[in-house]
LODREN-92079 format. One record per residue (C-alpha): residue number from 1; z, x, y. Coordinates in Angstrom, 1 decimal, padded with zeros to 4 digits. Each point is the difference from the previous one (the first is absolute). Layout:
N
(NUM (Z X Y))
...
! end
This chain:
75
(1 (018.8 022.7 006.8))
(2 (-002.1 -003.2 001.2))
(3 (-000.4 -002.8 -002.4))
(4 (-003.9 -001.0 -000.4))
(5 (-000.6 -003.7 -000.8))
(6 (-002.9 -000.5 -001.9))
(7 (-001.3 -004.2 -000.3))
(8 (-002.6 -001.3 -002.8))
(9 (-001.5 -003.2 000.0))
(10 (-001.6 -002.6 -001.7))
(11 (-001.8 -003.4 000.4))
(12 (-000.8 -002.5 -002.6))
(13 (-002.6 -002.6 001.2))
(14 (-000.2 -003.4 -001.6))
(15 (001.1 -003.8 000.7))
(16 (002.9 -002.1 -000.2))
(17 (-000.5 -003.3 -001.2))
(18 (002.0 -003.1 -000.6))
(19 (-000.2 -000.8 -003.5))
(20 (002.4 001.8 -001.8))
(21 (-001.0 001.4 -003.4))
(22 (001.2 002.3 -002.6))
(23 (003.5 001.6 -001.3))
(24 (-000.4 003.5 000.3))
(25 (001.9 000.9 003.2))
(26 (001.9 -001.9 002.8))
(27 (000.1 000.3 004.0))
(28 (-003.6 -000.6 001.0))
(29 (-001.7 000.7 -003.8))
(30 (-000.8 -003.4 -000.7))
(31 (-001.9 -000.4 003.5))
(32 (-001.7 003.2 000.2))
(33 (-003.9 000.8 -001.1))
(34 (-000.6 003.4 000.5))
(35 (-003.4 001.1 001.1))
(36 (-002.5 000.5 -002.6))
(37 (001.8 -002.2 -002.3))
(38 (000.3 -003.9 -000.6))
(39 (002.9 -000.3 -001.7))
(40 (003.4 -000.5 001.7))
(41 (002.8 003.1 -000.1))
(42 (002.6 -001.8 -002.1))
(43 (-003.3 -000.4 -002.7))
(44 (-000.2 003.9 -000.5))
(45 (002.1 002.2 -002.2))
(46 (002.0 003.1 001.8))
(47 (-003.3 002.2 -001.1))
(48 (-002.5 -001.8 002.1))
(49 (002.4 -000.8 002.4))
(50 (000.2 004.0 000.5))
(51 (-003.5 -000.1 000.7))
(52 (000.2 -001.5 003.2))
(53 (003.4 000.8 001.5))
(54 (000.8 001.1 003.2))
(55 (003.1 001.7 -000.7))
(56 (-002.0 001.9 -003.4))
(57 (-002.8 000.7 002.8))
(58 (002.5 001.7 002.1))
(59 (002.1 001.7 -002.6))
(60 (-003.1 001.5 -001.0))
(61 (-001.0 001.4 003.3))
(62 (003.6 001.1 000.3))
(63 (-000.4 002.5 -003.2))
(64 (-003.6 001.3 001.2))
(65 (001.7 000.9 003.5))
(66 (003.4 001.4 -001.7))
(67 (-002.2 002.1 -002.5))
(68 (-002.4 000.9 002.4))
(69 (003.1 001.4 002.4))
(70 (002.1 001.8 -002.3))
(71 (-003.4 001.6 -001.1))
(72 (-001.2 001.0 003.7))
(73 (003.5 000.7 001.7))
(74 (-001.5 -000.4 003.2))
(75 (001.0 -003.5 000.4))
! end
C-alpha cells in the first residue's frame, strides 16, 4: 500500500519590532506583536498566547481533517 501525505498550514500575521518587552516566552516573543493585538508575545500568558498560534492553528486543522477522514474513509 501507498503512503498518502497529508500537509496543514498556518499563518500568523503581525510585526516584529525592536524593543524587546515582556518575560513570558523566549526566541522571537519579546519582539513579536501579533495582529489584532498591541502587546508584545513575551507580555501574554500561555492562554492567550494559544489564541494566536500558528502551530495551535495548524494542530487544529490537523484534528478536523483526521476526524473528518477516519469518518469518510474515502480519503
Amino acid at each position: 500500500e501507498t503512503a498518502t501525505e497529508f500537509t496543514v498550514e498556518a499563518r500568523w500575521p503581525g510585526t516584529l519590532t525592536r524593543d524587546a518587552r515582556g518575560v513570558n516566552g523566549f526566541g522571537y516573543d519579546p519582539i513579536f506583536i501579533p495582529e489584532g493585538d498591541t502587546r508584545h508575545f513575551a507580555e501574554m500568558s500561555l492562554e492567550e498566547k494559544n489564541l494566536f498560534s500558528h502551530r495551535r492553528k495548524a494542530t487544529d486543522q490537523l484534528i478536523t481533517f483526521l476526524q473528518s477522514y477516519t469518518q469518510d474513509g474515502t480519503h
